[in-house]
mmCIF file of the N, C-alpha and C atoms, coordinates in Angstrom:
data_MODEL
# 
_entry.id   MODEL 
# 
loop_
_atom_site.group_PDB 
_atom_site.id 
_atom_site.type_symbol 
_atom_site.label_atom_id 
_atom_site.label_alt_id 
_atom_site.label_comp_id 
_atom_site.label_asym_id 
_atom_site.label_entity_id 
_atom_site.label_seq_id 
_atom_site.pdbx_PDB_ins_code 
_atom_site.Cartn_x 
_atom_site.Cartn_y 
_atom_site.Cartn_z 
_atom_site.occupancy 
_atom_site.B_iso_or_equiv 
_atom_site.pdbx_formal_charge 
_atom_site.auth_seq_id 
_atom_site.auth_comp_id 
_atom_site.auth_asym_id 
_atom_site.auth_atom_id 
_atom_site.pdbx_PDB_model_num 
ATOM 1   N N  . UNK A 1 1  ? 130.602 151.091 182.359 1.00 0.00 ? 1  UNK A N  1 
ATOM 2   C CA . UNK A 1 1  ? 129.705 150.822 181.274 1.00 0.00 ? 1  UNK A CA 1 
ATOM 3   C C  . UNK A 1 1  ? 128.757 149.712 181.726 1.00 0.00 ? 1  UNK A C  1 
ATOM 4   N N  . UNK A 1 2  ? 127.602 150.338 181.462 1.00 0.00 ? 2  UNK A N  1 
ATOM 5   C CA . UNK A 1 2  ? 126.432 149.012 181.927 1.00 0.00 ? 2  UNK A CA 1 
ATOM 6   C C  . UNK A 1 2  ? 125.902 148.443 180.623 1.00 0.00 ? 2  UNK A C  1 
ATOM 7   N N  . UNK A 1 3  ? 125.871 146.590 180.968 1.00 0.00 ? 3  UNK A N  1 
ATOM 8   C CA . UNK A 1 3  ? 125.230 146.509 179.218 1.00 0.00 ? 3  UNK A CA 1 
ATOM 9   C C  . UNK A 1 3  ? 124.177 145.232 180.459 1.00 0.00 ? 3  UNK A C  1 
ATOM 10  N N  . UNK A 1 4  ? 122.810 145.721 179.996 1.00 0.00 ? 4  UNK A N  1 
ATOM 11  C CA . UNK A 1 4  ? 121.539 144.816 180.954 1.00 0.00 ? 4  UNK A CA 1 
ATOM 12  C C  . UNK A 1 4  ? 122.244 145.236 182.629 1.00 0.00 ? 4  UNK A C  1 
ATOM 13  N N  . UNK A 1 5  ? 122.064 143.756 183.164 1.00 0.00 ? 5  UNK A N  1 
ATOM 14  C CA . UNK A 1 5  ? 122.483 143.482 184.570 1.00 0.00 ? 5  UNK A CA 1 
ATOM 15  C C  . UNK A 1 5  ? 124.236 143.782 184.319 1.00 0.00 ? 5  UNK A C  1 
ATOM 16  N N  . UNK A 1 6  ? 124.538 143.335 183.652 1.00 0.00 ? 6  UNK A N  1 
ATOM 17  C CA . UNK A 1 6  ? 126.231 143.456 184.173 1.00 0.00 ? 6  UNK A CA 1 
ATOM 18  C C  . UNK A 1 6  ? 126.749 145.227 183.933 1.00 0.00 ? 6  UNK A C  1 
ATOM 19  N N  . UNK A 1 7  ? 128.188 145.016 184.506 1.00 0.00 ? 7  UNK A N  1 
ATOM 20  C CA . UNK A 1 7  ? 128.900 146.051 184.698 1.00 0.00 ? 7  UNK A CA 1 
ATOM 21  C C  . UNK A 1 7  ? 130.271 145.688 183.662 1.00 0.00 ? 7  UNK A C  1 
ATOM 22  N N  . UNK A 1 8  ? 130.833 146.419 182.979 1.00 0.00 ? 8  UNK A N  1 
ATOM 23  C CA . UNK A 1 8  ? 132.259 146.407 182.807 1.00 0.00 ? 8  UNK A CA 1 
ATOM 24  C C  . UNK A 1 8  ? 133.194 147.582 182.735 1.00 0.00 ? 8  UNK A C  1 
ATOM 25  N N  . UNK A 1 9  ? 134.708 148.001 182.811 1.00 0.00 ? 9  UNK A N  1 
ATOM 26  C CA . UNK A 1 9  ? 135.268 148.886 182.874 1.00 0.00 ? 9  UNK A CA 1 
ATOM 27  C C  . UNK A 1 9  ? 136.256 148.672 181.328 1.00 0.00 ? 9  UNK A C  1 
ATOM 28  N N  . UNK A 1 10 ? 135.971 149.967 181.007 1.00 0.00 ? 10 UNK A N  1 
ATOM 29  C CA . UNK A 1 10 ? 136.841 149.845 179.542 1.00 0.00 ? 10 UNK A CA 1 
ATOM 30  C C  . UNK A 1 10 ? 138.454 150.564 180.272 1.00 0.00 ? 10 UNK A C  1 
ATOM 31  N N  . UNK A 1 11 ? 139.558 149.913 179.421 1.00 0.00 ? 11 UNK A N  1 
ATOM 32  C CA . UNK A 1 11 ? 140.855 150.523 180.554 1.00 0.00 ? 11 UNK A CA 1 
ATOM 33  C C  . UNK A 1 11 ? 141.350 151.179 178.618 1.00 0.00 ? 11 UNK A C  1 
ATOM 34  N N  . UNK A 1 12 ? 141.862 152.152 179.477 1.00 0.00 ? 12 UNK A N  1 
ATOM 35  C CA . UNK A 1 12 ? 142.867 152.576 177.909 1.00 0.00 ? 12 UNK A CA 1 
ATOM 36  C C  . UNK A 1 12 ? 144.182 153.289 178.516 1.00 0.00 ? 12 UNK A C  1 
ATOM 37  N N  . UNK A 1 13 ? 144.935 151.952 178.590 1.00 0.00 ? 13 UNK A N  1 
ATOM 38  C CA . UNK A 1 13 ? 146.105 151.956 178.579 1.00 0.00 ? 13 UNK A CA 1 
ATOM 39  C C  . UNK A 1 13 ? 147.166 152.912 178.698 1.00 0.00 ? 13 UNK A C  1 
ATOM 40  N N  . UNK A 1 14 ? 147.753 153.510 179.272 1.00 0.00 ? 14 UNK A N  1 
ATOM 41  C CA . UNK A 1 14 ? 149.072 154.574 178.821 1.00 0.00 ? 14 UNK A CA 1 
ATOM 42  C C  . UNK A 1 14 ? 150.074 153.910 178.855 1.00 0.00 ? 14 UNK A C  1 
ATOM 43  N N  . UNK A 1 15 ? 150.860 153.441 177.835 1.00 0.00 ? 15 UNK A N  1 
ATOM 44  C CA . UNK A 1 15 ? 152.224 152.623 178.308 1.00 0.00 ? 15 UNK A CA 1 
ATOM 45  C C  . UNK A 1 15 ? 152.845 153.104 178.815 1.00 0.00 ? 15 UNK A C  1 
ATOM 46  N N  . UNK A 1 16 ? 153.561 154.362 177.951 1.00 0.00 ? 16 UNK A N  1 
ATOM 47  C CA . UNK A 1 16 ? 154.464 155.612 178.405 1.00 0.00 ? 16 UNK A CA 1 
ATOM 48  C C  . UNK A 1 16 ? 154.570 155.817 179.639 1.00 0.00 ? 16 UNK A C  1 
ATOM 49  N N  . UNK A 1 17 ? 153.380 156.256 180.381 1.00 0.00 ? 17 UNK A N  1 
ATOM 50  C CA . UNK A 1 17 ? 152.788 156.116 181.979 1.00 0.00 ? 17 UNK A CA 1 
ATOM 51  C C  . UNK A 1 17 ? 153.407 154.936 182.878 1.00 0.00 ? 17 UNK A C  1 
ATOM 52  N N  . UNK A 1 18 ? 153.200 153.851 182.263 1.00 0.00 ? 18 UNK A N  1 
ATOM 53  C CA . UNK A 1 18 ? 152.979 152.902 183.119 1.00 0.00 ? 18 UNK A CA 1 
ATOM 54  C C  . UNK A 1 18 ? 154.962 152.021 183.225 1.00 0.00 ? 18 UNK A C  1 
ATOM 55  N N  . UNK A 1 19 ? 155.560 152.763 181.837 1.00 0.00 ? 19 UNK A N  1 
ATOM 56  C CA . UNK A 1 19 ? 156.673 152.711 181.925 1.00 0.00 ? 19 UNK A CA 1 
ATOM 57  C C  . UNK A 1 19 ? 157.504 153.417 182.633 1.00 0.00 ? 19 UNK A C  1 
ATOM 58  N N  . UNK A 1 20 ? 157.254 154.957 182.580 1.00 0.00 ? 20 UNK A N  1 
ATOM 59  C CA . UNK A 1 20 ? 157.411 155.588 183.961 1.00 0.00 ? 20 UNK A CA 1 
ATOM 60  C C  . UNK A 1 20 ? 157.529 155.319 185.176 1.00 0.00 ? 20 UNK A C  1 
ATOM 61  N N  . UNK A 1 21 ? 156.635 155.093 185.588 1.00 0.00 ? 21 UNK A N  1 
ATOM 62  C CA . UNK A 1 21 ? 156.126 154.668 186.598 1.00 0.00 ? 21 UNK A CA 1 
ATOM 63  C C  . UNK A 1 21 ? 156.798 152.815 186.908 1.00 0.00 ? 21 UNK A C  1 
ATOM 64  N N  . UNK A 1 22 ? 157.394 152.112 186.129 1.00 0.00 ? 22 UNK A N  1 
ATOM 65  C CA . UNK A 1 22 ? 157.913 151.411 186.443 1.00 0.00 ? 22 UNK A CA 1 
ATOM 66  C C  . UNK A 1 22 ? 159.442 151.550 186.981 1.00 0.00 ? 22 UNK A C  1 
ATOM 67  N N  . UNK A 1 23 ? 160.098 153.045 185.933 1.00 0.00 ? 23 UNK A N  1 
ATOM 68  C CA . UNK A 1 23 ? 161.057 153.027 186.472 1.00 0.00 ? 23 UNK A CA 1 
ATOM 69  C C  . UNK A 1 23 ? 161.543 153.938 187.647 1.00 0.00 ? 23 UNK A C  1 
ATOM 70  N N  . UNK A 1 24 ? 159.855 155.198 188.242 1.00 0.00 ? 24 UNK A N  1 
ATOM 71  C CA . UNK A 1 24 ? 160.709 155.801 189.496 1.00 0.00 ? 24 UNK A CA 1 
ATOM 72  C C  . UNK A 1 24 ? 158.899 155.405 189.997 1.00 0.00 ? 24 UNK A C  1 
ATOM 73  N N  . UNK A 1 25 ? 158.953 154.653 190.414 1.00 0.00 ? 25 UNK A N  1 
ATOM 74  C CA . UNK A 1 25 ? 157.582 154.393 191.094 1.00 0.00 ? 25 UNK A CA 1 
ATOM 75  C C  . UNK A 1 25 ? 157.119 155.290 191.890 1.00 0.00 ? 25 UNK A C  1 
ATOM 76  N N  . UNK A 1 26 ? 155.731 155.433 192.832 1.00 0.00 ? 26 UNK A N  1 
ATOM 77  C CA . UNK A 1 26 ? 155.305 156.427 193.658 1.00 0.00 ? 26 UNK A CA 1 
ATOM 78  C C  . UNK A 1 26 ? 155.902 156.143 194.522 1.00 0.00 ? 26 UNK A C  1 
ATOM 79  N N  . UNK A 1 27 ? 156.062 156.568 196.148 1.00 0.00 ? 27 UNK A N  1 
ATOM 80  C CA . UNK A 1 27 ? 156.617 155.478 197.025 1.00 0.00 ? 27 UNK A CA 1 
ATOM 81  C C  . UNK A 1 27 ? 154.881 155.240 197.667 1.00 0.00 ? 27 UNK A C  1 
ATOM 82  N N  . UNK A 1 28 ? 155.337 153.974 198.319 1.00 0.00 ? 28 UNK A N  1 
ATOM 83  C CA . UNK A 1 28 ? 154.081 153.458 198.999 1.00 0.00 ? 28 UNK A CA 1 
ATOM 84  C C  . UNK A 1 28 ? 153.834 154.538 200.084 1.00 0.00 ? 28 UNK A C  1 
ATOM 85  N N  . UNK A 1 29 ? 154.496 155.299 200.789 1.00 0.00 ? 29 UNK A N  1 
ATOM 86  C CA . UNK A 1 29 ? 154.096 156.289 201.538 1.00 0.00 ? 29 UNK A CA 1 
ATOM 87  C C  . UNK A 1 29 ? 153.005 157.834 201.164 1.00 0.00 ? 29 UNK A C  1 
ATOM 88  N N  . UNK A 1 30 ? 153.360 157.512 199.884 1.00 0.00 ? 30 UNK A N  1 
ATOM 89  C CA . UNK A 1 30 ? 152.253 158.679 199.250 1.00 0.00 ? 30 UNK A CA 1 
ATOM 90  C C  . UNK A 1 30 ? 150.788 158.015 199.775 1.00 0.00 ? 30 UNK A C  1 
ATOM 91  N N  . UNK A 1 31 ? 150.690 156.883 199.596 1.00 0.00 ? 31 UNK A N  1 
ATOM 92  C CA . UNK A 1 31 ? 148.974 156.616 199.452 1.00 0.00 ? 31 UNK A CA 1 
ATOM 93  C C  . UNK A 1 31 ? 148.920 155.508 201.472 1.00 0.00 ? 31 UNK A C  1 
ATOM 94  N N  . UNK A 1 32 ? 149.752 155.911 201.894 1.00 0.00 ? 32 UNK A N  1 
ATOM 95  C CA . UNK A 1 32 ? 149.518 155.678 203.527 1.00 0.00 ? 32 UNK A CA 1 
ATOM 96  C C  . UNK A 1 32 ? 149.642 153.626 203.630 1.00 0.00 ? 32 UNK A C  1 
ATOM 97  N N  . UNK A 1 33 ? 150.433 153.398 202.271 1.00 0.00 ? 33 UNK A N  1 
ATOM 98  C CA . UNK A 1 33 ? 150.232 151.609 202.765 1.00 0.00 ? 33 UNK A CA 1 
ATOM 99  C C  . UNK A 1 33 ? 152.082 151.253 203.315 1.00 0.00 ? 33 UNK A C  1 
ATOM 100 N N  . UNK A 1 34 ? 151.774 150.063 203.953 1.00 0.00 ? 34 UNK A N  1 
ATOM 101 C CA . UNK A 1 34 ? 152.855 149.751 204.214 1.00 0.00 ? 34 UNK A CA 1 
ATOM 102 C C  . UNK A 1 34 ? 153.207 148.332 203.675 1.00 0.00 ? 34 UNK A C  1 
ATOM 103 N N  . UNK A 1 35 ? 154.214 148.207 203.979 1.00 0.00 ? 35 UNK A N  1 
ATOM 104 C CA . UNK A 1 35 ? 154.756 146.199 202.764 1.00 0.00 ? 35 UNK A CA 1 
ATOM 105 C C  . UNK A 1 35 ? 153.881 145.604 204.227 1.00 0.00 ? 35 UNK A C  1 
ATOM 106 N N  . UNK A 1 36 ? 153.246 144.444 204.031 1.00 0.00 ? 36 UNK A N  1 
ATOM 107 C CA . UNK A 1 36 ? 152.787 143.267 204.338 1.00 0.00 ? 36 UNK A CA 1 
ATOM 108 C C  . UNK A 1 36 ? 153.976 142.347 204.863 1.00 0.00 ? 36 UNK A C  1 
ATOM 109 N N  . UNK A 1 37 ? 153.853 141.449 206.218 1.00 0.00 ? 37 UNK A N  1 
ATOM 110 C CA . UNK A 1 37 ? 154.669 140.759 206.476 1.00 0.00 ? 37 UNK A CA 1 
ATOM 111 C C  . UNK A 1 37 ? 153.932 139.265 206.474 1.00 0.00 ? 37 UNK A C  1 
ATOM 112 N N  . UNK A 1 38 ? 154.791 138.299 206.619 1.00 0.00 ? 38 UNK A N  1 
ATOM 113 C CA . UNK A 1 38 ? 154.195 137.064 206.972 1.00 0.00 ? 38 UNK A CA 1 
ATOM 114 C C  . UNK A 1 38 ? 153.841 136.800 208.103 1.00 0.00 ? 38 UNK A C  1 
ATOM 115 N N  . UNK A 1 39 ? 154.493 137.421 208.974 1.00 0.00 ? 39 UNK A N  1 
ATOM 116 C CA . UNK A 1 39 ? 153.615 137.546 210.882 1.00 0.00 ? 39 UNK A CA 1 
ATOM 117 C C  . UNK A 1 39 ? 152.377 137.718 210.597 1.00 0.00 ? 39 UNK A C  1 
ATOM 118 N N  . UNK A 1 40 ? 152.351 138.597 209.457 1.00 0.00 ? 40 UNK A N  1 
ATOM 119 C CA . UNK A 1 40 ? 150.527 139.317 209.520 1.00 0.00 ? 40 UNK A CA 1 
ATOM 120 C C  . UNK A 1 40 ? 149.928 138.233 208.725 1.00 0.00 ? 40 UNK A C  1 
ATOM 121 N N  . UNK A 1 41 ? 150.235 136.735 208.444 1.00 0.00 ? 41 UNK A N  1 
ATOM 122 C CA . UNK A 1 41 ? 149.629 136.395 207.690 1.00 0.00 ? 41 UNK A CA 1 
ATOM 123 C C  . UNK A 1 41 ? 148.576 135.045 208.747 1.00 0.00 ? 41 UNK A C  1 
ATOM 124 N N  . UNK A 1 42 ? 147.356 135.134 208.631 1.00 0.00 ? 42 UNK A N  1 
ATOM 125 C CA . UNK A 1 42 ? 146.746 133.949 209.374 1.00 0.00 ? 42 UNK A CA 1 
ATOM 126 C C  . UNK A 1 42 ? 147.541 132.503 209.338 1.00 0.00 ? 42 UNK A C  1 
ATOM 127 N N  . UNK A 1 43 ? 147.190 131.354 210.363 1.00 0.00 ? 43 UNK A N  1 
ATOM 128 C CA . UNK A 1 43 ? 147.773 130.070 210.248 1.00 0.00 ? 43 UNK A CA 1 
ATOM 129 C C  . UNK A 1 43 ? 147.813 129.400 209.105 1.00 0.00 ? 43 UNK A C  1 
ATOM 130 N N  . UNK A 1 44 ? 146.362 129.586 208.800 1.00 0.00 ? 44 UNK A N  1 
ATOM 131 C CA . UNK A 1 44 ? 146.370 128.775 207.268 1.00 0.00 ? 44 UNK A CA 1 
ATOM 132 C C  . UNK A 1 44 ? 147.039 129.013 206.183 1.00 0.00 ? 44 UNK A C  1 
ATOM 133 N N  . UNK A 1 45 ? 147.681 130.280 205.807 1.00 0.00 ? 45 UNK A N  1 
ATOM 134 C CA . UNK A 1 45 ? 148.122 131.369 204.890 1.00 0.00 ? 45 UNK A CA 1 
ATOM 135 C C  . UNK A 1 45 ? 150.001 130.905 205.151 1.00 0.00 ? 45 UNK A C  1 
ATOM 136 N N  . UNK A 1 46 ? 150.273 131.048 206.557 1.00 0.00 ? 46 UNK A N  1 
ATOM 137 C CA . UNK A 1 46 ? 151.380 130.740 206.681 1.00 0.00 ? 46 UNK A CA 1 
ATOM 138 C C  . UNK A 1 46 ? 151.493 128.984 206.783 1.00 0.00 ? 46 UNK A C  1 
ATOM 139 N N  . UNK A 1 47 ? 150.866 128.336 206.988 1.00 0.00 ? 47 UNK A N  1 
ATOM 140 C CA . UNK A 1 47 ? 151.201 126.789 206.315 1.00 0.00 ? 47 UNK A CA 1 
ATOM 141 C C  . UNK A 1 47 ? 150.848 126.837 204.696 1.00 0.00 ? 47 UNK A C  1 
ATOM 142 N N  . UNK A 1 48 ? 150.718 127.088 203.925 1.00 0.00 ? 48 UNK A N  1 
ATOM 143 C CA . UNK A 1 48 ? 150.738 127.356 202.540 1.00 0.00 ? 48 UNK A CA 1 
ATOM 144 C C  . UNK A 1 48 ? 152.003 127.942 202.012 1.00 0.00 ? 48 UNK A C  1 
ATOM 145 N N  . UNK A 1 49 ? 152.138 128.915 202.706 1.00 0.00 ? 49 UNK A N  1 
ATOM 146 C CA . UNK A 1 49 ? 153.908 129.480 202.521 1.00 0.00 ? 49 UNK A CA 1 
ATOM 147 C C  . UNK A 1 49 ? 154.881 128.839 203.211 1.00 0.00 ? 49 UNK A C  1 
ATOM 148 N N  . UNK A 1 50 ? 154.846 128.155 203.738 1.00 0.00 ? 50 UNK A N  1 
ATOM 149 C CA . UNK A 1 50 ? 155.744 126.717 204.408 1.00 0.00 ? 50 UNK A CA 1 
ATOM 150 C C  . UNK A 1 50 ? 155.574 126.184 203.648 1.00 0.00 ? 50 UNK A C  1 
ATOM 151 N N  . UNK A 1 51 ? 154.613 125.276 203.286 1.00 0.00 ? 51 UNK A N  1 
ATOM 152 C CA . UNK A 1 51 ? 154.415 124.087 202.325 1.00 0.00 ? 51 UNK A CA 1 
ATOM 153 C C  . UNK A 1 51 ? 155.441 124.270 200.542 1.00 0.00 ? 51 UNK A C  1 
ATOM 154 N N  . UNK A 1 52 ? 155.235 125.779 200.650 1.00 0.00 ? 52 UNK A N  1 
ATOM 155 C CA . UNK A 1 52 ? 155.055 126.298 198.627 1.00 0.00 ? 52 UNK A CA 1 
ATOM 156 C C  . UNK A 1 52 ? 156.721 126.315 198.902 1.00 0.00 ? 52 UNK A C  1 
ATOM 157 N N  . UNK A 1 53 ? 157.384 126.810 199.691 1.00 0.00 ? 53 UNK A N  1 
ATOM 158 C CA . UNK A 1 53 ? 158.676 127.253 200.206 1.00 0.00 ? 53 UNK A CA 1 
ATOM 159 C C  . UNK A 1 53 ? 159.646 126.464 200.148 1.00 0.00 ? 53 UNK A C  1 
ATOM 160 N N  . UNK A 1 54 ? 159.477 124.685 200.537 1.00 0.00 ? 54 UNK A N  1 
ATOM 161 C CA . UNK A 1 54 ? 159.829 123.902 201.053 1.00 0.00 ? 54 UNK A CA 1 
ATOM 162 C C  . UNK A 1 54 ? 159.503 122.936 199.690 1.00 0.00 ? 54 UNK A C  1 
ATOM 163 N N  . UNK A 1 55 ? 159.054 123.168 198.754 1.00 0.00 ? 55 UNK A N  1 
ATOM 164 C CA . UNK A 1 55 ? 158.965 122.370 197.708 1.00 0.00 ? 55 UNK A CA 1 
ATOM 165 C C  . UNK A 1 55 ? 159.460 123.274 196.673 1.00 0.00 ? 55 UNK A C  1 
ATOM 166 N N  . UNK A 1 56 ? 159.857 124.587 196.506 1.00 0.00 ? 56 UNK A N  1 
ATOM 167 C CA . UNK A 1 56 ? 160.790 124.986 195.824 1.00 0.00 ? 56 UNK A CA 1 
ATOM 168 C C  . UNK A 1 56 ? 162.437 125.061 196.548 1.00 0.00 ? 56 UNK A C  1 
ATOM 169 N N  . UNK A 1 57 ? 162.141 124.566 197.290 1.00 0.00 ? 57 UNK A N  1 
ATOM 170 C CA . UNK A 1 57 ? 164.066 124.525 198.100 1.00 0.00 ? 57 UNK A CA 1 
ATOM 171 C C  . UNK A 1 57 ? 164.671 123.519 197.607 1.00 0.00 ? 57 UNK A C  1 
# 
């Protein structure tokens, strides 16, 4: 939906759906992603997750 210059997206909800889907999810292999590791995470990214880690311990 365009109103002037901006953009917005109207969402309408399916709970039912989204409850579903909470309890037998897609697997991530349907859509080609894989889980994310912290190896893969840059220096800066992984001193932040040291830092956040180490003050909830």
């Amino acid at each position: 939906m365009r109103e002037g210059d901006e953009w917005f997206v109207l969402v309408d909800w399916d709970v039912e759906r989204t409850a579903q889907l909470c309890r037998a999810p897609i697997p991530r292999e349907v859509f080609k992603q894989v889980p994310m590791s912290v190896s893969r995470a840059g220096e800066g990214a992984v001193g932040a997750l040291r830092a956040v880690s180490h003050r909830a311990a």
